[in-house]
C-alpha positions as CSV (number, residue, x, y, z in Angstrom):
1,X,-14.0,11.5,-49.3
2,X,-11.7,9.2,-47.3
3,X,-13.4,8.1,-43.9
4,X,-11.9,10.0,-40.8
5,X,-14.0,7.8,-38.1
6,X,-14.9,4.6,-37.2
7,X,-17.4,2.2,-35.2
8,X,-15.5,-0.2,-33.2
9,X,-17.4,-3.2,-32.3
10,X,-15.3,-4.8,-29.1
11,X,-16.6,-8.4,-28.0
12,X,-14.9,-10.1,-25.0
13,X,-14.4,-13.6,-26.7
14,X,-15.8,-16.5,-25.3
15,X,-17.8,-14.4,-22.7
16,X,-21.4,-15.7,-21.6
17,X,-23.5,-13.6,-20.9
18,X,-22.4,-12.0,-24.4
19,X,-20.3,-8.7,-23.3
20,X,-19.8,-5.7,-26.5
21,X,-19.3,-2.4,-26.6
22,X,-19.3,0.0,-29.9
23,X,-17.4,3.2,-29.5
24,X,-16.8,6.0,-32.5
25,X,-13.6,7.4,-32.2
26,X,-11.1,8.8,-35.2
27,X,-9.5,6.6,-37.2
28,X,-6.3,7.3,-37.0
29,X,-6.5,7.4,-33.0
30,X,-3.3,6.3,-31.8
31,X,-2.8,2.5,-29.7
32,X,-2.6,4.0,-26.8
33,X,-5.5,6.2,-27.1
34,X,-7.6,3.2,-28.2
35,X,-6.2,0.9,-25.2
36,X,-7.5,3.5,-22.5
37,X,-11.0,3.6,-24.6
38,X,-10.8,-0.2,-24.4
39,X,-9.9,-0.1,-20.6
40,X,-13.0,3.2,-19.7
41,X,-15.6,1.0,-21.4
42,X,-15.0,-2.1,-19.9
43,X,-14.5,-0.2,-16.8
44,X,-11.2,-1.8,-16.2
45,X,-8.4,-0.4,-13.5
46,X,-5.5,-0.9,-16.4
47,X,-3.0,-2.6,-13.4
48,X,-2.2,-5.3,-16.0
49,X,0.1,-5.0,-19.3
50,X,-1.5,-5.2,-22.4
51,X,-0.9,-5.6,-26.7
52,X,-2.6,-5.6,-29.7
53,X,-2.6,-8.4,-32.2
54,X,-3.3,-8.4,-36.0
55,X,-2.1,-11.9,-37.7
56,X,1.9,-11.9,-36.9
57,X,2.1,-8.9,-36.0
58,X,2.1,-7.4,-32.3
59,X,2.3,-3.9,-30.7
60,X,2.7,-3.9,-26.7
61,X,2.9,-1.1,-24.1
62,X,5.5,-2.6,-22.2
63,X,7.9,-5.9,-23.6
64,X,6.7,-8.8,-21.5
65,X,4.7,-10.8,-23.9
66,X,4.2,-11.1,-27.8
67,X,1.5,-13.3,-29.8
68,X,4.3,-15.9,-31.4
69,X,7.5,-15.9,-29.3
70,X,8.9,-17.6,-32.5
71,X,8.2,-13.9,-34.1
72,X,11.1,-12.2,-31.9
73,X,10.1,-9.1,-29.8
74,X,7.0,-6.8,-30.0
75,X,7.0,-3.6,-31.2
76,X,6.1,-0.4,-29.5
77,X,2.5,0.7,-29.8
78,X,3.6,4.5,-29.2
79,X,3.2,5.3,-33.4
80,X,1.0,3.0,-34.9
81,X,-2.7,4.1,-34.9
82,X,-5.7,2.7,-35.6
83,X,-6.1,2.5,-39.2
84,X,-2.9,0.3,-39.1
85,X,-4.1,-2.2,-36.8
86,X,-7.7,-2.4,-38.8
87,X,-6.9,-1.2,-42.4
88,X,-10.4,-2.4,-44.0
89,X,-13.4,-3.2,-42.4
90,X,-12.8,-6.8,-43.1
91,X,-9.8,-6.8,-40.6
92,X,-10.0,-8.4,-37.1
93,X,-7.4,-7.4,-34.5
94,X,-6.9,-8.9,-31.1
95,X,-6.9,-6.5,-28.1
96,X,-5.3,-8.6,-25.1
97,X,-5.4,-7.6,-21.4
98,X,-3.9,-9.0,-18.1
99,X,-1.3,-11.9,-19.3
100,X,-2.3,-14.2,-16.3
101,X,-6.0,-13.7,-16.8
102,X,-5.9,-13.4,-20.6
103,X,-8.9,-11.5,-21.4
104,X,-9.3,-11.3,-25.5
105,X,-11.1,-8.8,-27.2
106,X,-12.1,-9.4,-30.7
107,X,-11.6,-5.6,-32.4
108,X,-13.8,-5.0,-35.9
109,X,-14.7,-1.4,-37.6
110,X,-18.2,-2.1,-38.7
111,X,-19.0,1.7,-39.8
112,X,-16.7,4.1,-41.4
113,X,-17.2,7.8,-41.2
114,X,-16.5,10.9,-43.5
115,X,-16.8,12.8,-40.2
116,X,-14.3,14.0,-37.7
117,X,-14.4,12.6,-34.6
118,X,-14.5,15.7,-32.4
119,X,-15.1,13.1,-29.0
120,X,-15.3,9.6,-27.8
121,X,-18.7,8.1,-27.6
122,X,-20.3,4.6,-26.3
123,X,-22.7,3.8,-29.1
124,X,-23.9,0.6,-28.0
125,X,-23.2,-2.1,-24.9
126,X,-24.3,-5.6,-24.2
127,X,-23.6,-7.4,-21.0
128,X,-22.5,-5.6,-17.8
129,X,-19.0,-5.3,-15.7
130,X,-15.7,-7.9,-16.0
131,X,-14.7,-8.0,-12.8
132,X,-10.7,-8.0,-12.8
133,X,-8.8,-10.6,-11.4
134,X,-11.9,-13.0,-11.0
135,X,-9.7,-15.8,-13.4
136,X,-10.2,-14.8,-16.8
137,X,-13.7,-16.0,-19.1
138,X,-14.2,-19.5,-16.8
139,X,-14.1,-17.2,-13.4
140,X,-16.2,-14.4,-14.7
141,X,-19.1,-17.2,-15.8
142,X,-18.6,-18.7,-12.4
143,X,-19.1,-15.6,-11.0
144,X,-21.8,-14.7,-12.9
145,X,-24.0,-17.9,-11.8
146,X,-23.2,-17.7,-8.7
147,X,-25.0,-14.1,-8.6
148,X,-27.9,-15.4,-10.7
149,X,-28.1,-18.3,-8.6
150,X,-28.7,-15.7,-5.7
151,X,-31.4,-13.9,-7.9
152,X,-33.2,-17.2,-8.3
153,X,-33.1,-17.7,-4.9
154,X,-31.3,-21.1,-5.5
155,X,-29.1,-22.5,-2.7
156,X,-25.4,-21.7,-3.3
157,X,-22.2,-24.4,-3.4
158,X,-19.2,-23.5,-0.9
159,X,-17.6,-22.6,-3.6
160,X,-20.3,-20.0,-5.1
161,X,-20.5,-18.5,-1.3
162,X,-17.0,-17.8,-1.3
163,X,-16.2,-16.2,-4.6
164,X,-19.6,-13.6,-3.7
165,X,-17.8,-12.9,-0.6
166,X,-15.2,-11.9,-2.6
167,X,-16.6,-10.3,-5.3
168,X,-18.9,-7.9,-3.0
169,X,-15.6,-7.2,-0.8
170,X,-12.8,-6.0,-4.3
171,X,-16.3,-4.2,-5.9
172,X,-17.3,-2.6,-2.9
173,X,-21.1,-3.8,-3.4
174,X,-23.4,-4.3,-0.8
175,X,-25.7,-7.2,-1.1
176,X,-25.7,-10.1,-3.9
177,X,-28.4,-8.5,-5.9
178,X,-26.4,-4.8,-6.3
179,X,-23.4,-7.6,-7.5
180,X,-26.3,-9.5,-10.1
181,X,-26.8,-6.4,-11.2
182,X,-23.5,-4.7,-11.5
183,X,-22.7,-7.9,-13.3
184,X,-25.6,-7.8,-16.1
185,X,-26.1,-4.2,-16.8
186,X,-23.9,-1.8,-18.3
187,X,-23.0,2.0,-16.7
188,X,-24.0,4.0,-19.7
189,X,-23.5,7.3,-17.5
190,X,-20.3,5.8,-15.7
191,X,-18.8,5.3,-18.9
192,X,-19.5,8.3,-20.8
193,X,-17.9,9.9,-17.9
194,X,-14.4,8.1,-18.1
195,X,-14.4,9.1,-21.8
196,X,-15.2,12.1,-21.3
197,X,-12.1,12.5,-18.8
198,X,-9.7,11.3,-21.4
199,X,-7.1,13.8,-23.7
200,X,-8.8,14.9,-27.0
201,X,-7.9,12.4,-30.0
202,X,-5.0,13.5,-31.6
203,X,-3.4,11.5,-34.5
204,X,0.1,9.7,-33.8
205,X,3.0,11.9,-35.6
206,X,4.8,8.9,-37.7
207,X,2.2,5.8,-38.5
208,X,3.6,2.4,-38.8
209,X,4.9,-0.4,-36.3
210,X,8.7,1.2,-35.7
211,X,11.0,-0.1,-33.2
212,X,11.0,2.4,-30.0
213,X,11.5,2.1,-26.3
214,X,8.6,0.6,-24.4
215,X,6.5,1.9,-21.7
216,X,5.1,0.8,-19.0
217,X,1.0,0.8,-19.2
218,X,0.3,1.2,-15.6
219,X,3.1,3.7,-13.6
220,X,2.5,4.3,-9.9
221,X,-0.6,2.0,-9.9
222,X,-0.8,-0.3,-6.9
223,X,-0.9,-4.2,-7.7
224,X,-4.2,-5.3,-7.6
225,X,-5.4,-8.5,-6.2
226,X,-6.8,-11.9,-6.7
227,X,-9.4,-14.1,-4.9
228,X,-6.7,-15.7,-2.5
229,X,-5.8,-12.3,-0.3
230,X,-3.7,-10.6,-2.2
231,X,-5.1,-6.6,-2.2
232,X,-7.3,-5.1,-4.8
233,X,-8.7,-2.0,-5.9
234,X,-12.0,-1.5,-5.3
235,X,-14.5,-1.1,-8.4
236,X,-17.5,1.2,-7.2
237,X,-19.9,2.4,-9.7
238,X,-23.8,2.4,-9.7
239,X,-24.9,-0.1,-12.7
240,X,-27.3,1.3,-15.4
241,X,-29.3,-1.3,-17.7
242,X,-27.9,-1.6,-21.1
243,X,-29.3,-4.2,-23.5
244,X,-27.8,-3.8,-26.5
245,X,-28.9,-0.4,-26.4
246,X,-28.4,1.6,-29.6
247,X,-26.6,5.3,-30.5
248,X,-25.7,6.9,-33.7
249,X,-22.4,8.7,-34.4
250,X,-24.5,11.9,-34.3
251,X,-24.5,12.4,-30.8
252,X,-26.9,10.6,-29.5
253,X,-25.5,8.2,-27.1
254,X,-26.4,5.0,-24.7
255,X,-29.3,5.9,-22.5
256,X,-29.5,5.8,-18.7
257,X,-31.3,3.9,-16.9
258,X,-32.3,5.6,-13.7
């Protein structure tokens, strides 16, 4: 029987701590289904434009940025579903978020399922919340010793004191240990929530990688903002431990962690 559902094992390249999440959704979820999964379990605002990537080819909400200029523009990721970006379980796809900041996420199915996906789960999370707009993998690893450095009560650079300032203003935090741990722990219950709040899978009517007009991924939203002053949304949310913790595609999901 052909496989109807997937694990998708998403790992923020080059982050330290290590930060994953494995959702089940259908296989032939559509890109723009899969982007806003993407953006709900990272907890991510979607301001920013974004694309997917699979060797030279590239689907993009919006036409601002494509893998290889060289390759001419990038298609429209209204059609294509997920089964074309990650035919096998052997493929690797490239999920890329925020063009200044250039988050990567390294896509993989590592479980198929004869199953229909009747609704989006978080199976399994490592690491906590990316702050957006902290300056990409070397500002979130600054960030995130800076915190610890508060946990281990070690004294902070000028540097370190200012980026917490910041970081507990745009997340709306009070105190550096709610940040160290908003940082390191995932929100299990914050999460299943967001998914929960998104349109039923449906399948995309024509699979593929057709030409189309593009579409902008964030309408209406305000800019966000950076460390230097320029506004920001604010990213509240109560953080609930998650290390590596473990679900099943039978329901059973990522545990709180009152």
């Amino acid at each position: 029987m052909e496989a109807r559902s997937v694990t998708l094992h998403i790992d923020l390249r080059d982050a330290r701590p290590s930060v994953t999440r494995d959702v089940l959704l259908p296989w032939d979820a559509p890109l723009p289904l899969v982007s806003s999964v993407i953006q709900q379990v990272m907890g991510w605002e979607d301001y920013h434009l974004h694309g997917f990537t699979r060797g030279g080819e590239f689907w993009g909400a919006a036409p601002r940025w494509t893998a290889d200029p060289r390759d001419g523009d990038e298609a429209s990721e209204q059609d294509v579903s997920l089964r074309t970006l990650l035919p096998t379980q052997d493929a690797v796809a490239t999920y890329v978020y925020d063009y200044g900041d250039s988050w990567e996420l390294r896509l993989t199915i590592t479980e198929t399922h004869e199953e229909d996906c009747a609704d989006l789960r978080i199976l399994a999370a490592t690491g906590g919340h990316v702050l957006e707009e902290c300056g990409g993998i070397p500002g979130y690893a600054a960030l995130v010793e800076a915190a610890q450095a508060t946990a281990d009560q070690r004294p902070l650079t000028e540097d370190q004191a200012q980026l917490l300032e910041w970081a507990l203003e745009v997340s709306g935090l009070e105190g550096t240990s709610a940040l160290h741990e908003w940082l390191t722990r995932f929100d299990a219950a914050g999460a299943r929530a967001r998914l929960a709040a998104l349109p039923a899978p449906d399948p995309p009517e024509a699979d593929g990688s057709p030409e189309g007009s593009p579409v902008s991924d964030h309408p209406g939203d305000p800019a966000p903002a950076r460390a230097d002053g320029s506004p920001v949304d604010d990213h509240p949310g109560d953080p609930v431990p998650a290390g590596a913790e473990e679900g099943s595609p039978d329901g059973s999901l990522v545990g709180d962690h009152p």
